[in-house]
N, C-alpha and C positions, 0 to 999 in steps of 0.2 A: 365543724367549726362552731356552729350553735351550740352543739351538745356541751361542749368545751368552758363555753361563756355562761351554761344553763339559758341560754336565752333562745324559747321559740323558732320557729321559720320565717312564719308568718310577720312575729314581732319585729323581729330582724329588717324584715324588707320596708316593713311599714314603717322606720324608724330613718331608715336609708331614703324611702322616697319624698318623708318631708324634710332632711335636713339637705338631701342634693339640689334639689333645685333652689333653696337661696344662697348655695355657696357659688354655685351658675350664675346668678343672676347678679352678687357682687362681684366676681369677677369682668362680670358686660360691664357693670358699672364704674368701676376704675378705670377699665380701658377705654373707655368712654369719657370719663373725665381728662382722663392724658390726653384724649385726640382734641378734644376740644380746648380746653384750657390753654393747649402747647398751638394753637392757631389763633389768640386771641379771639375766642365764641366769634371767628367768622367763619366757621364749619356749620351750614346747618345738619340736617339730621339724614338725609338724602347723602351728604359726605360723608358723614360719622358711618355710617352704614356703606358705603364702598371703600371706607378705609381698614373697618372692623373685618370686612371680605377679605380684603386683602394681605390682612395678616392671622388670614385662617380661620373666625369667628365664625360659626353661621348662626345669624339673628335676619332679624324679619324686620324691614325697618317701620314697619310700623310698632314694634317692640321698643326700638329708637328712639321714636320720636315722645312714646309713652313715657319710656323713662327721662329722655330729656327734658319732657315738660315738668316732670314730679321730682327732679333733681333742679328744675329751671337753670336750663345748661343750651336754650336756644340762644341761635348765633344775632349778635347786635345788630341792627339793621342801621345803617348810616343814612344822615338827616338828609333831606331831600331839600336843594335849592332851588327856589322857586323864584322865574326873572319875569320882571313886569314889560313887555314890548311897548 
């Protein structure tokens, strides 16, 4: 197949191993934006990561919470009432 293309072995693979890993990682990224977006960001990253599980992803949710913070895709935290006794 190299010989085919005139392109290396070496070149080949090297060429492969930097363009797969960002197509992996926007792939997380989307489906990371569906899961969240489609709960109104009250999924934090702890969910997003047993929900990504559960539809076959394997990520590491500290990968999760990376991207959630650099996508800022953290879930809303609702205001806290505070009653004077």
């Amino acid at each position: 197949m190299c010989g085919a293309a005139a392109v290396s072995r070496a070149g080949y693979y090297r060429e492969w191993e930097e363009r797969e890993p960002e197509e992996a990682e926007m792939a997380v990224k989307a489906e990371m934006q569906k899961i969240v977006l489609g709960h109104r960001r009250r999924y934090g990253y702890r969910r997003v990561t047993a929900e990504l599980h559960r539809q076959g992803m394997k990520v590491n949710h500290k990968r999760v919470l990376r991207i959630m913070r650099s996508d800022n895709l953290l879930a809303v935290r609702a205001a806290q009432v505070h009653s004077d006794d």
